[in-house]
MARDREN-6107 format. One line per 5 residues: number of its first residue (from 0); for each residue x, y, z of C-alpha. Coordinates in steps of 0.05 Angstrom, whole numbers, always signed. Example, Ala and Ser with C-alpha at 12.3 -4.5 7.8 and 13.67 -1.06 7.14 Angstrom:
2
0 = +246,-90,+156 | +273,-21,+143
This chain:
367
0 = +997,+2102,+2771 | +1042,+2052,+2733 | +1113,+2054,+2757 | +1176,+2041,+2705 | +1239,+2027,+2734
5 = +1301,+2057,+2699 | +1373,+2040,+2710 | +1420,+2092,+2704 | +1493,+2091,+2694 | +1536,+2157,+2718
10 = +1617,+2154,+2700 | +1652,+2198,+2748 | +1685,+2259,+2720 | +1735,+2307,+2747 | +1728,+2351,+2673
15 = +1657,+2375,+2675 | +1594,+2345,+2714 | +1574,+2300,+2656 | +1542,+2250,+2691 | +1489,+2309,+2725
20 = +1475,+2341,+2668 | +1453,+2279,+2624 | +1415,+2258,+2691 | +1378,+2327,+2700 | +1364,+2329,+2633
25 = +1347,+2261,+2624 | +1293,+2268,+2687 | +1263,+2326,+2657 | +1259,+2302,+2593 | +1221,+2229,+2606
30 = +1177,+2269,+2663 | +1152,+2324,+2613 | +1140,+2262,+2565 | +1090,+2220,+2615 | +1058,+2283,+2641
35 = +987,+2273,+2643 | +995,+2204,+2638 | +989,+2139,+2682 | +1063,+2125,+2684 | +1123,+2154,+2732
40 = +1190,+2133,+2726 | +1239,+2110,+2782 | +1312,+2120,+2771 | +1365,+2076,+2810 | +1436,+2110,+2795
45 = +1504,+2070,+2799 | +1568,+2106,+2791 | +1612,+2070,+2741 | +1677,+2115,+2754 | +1722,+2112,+2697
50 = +1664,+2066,+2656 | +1708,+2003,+2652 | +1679,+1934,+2641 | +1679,+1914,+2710 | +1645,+1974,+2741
55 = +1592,+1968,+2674 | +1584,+1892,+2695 | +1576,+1910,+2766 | +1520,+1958,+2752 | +1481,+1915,+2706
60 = +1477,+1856,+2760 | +1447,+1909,+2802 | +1400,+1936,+2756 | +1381,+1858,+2739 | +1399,+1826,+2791
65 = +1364,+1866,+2850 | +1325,+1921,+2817 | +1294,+1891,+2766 | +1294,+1951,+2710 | +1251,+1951,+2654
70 = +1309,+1997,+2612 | +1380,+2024,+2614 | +1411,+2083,+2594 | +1471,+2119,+2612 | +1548,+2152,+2594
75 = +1587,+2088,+2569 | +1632,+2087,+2513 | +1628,+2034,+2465 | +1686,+2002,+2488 | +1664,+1991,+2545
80 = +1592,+1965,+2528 | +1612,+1923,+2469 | +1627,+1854,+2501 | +1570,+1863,+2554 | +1514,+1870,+2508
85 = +1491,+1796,+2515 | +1464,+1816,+2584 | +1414,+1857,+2546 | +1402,+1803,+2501 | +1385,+1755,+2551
90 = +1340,+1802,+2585 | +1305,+1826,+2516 | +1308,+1898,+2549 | +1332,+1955,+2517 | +1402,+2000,+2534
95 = +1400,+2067,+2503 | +1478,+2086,+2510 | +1501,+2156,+2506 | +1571,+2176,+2487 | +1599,+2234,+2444
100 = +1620,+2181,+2393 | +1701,+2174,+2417 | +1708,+2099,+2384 | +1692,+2068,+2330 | +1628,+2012,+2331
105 = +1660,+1951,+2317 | +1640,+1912,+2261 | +1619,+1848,+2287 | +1588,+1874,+2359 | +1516,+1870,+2355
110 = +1457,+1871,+2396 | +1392,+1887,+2380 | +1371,+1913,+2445 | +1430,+1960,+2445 | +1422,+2040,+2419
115 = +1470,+2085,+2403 | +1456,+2153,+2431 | +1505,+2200,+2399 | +1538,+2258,+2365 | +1591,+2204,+2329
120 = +1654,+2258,+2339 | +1698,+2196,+2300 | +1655,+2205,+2234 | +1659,+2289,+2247 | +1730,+2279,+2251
125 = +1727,+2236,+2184 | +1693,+2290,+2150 | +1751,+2345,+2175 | +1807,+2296,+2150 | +1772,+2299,+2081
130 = +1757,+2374,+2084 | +1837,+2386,+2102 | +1858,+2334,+2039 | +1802,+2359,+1991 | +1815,+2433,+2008
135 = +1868,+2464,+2047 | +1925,+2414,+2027 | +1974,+2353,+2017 | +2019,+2361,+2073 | +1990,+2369,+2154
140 = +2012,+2361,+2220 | +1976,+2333,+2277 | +1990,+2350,+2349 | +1951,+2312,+2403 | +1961,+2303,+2476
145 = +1964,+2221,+2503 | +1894,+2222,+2524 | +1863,+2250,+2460 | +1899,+2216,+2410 | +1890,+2149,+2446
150 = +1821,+2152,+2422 | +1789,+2144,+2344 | +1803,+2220,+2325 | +1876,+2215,+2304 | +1859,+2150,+2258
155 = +1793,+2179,+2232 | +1815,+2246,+2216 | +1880,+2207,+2186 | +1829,+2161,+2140 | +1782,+2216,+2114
160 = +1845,+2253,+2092 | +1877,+2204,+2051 | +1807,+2182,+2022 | +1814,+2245,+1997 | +1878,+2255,+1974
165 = +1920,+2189,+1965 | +1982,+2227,+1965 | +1967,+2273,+2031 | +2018,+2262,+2084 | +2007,+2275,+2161
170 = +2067,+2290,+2213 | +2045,+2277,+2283 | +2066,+2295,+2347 | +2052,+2264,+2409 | +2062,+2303,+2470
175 = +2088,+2258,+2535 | +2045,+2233,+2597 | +2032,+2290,+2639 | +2066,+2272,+2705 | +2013,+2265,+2773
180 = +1946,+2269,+2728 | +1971,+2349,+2709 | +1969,+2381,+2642 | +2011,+2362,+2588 | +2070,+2413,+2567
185 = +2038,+2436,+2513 | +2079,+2489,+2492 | +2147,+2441,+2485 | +2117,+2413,+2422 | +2118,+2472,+2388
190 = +2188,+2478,+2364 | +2180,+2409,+2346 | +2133,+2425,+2285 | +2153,+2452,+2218 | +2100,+2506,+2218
195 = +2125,+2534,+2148 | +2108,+2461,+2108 | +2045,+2452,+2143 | +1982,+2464,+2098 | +1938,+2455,+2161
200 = +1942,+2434,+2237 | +1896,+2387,+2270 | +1903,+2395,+2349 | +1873,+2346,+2393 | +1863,+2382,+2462
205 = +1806,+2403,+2505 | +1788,+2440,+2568 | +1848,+2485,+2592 | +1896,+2453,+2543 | +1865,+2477,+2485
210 = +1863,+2548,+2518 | +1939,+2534,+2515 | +1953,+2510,+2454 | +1903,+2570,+2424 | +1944,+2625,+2461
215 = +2011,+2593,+2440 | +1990,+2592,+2369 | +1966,+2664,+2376 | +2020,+2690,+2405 | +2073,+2652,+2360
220 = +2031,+2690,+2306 | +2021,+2618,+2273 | +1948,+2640,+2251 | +1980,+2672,+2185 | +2029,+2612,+2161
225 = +1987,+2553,+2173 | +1898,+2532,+2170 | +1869,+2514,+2237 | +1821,+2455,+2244 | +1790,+2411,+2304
230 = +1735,+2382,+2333 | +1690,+2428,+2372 | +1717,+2419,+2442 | +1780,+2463,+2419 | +1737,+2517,+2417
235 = +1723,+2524,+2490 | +1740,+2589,+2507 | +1768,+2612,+2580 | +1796,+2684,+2595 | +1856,+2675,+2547
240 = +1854,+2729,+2481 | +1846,+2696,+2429 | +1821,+2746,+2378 | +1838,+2740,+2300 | +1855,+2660,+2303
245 = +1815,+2622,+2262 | +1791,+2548,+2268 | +1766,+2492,+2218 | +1715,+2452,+2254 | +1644,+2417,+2253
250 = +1578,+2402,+2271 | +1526,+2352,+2270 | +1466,+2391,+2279 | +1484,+2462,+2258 | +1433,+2514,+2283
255 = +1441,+2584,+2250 | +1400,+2623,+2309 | +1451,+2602,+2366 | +1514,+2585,+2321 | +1567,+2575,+2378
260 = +1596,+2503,+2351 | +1620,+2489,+2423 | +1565,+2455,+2446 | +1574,+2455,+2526 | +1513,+2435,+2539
265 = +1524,+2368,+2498 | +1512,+2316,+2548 | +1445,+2346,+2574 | +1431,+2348,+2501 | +1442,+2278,+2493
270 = +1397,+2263,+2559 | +1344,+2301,+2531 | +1337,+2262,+2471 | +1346,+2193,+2511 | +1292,+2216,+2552
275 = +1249,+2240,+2503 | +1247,+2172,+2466 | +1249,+2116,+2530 | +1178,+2163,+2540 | +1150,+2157,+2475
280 = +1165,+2081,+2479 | +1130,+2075,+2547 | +1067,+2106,+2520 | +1060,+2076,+2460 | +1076,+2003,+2490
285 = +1028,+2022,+2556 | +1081,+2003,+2606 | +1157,+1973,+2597 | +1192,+2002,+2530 | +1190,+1942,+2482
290 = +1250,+1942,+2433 | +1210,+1952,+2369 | +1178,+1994,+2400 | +1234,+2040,+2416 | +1272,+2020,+2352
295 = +1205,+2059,+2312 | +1205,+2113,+2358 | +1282,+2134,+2347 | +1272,+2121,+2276 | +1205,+2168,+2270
300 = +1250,+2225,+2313 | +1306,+2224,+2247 | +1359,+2234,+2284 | +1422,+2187,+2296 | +1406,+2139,+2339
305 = +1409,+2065,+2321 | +1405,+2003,+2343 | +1476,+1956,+2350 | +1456,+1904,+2311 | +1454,+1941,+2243
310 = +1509,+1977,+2199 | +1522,+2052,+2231 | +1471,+2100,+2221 | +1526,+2147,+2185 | +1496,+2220,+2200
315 = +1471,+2263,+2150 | +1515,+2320,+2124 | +1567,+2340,+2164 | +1568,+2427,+2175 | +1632,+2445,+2154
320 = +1643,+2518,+2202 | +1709,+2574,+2190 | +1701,+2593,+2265 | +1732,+2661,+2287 | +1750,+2698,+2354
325 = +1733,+2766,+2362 | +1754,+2810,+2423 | +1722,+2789,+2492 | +1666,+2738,+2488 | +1652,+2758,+2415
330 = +1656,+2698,+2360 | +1634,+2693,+2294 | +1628,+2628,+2251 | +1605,+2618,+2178 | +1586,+2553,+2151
335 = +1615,+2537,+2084 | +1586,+2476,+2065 | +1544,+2410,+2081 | +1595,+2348,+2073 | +1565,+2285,+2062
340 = +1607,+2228,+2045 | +1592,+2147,+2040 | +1639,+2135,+2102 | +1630,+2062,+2088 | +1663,+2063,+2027
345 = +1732,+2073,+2073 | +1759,+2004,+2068 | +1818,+2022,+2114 | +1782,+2054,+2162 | +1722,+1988,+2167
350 = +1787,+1945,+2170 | +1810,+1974,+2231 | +1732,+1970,+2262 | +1738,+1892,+2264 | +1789,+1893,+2324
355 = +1802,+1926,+2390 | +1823,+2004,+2362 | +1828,+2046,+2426 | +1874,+2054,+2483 | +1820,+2080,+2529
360 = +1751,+2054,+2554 | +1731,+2114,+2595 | +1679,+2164,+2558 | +1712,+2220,+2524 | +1724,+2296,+2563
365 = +1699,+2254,+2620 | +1758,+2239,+2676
């Protein structure tokens, strides 16, 4: 039995157990893979915390340094993988990183050995920008707590809009720091927004400040003056009522037989599908994962992933949903159309891709 040694990068999150579902699913994924074969896999774990540079760099000197991995995968933004990729480089071994696609890939950061392992929420919130501009409206208003907004949504969902509409304009609100790592006041910002001029609302919030924001709106009756849209992870639903509002929103990967657009389960998802390839590489390449190797194999699955080094694998269309709440747990959501747009042609939005364009390097909805 032929032993592969994996390296494994965990980000500690206070949100949602992130980090143990893309392991678990991860494990199970690459074991069902080399079943029946002559290859196991041993994982070494290293807890990155908030997934800054340093605590990335630390882990990598393990991996390489004592460990000796033959691959690398993990939650890392691209912020905070972006100036480290040399490492990989250097070693000519391959770093499949996982993220839900919170910053944009910078233009001139490249790396061969480096795969992006993603649901790209930036380009999703592109492709709601242009539906708002192209459909609902000229004039919007943005609401976003500090955390969200100091990510690329605000910017991307900004670009697609005027891409579509030249002329649209976008009032946003920032809501202030939370104090002590609390929630932010989300209802105070309310009052603050001229409801009756807005063709559409774009809220960035997720977890338990959505659930605010949704019951605020509901209760404010703000469902019949004003259009509804945001990225899936407003639609988390706790105990609050939130029957007869109405959301905007969008998927990558649409399924009609389980059509909840809230995909909880996203980071196991994207462990699965690590796994899955890394396998197939190891097989085909009888021992360590070479990077051609796993470069065909992600490009034979036709999904997303790509590798750093080449222009952004822009997804396919883009499932524009009109997601409803019911009473209880019920939900309904109908898809009205498949959005595909040449993101690339967005000269504003590749300008701001050749600098630094995020506040924060942790992974998204993960501290």
């Amino acid at each position: 039995m032929q032993t592969i040694s994996i390296g494994m990068m965990t980000p500690t999150s206070t949100i949602r157990p992130m980090g143990k579902d893309y392991d678990r699913a991860f494990r199970k994924s690459i074991e069902s893979t080399l079943k029946n074969t002559d290859f196991e896999v041993e994982i070494f774990t290293e807890m990155i915390g908030q997934g800054s540079v340093q605590k990335i760099e630390e882990a990598l000197d393990k991996f390489f340094g004592f460990h000796d991995v033959d691959c690398v995968t993990g939650i890392m933004s691209q912020a905070g993988i972006q100036n480290l990729t040399e490492k990989f480089d250097k070693k000519e071994k391959p770093l499949v990183c996982s993220n839900l696609g919170e910053h944009f890939p910078l233009l001139d950061s490249e790396s061969k050995c480096v795969f992006q392992n993603s649901i790209h929420l930036w380009q999703q919130a592109w492709n709601l920008g242009y539906y708002a501009g192209s459909e609902l409206g000229s004039r919007g208003s943005v609401i976003a707590a500090v955390y969200d907004s100091g990510y690329a949504f605000l910017p991307a969902f900004q670009f697609g809009l005027l891409f579509a509409n030249p002329n649209a304009f976008l009032d946003i609100k920032l809501l202030e720091m939370p104090v002590g790592g609390g929630l932010s006041d989300v209802k105070s910002i309310f009052d603050t927004v001229d409801w009756d001029g807005s063709d559409f609302v774009f809220p960035l919030f997720c977890g338990e400040e959505a659930t605010i924001f949704l019951k605020e709106f509901k209760d404010r009756g703000l469902n019949e003056k004003t259009q509804l849209l945001g990225l899936p992870f407003l639609l988390e639903r706790g105990t609050e009522d939130l029957s007869g509002i109405s959301v905007y929103t969008s998927s990558e990967s649409y399924n009609e037989q389980t059509p909840d657009p809230y995909c909880k389960d996203v980071f196991a998802m994207l462990g699965n599908r690590a796994g899955k390839a890394i396998g197939k590489a190891i097989i085909k390449d009888n021992g360590s994962p070479k990077i051609e190797t796993l470069n065909q194999v992600l490009r034979s699955e036709g999904n997303s992933l790509y590798q750093l080094c080449e222009s952004p694998r822009f997804l396919g269309p883009i499932h524009i949903l009109k997601n409803t709440f019911g009473s209880g747990d019920s939900f309904s959501t109908e898809r009205l159309k498949e959005q595909e747009y040449n993101i690339s042609e967005d000269n504003q939005l590749n300008e701001l891709r050749r600098g630094v364009n995020s506040s924060w390097i942790n992974p998204y909805l993960g501290i």
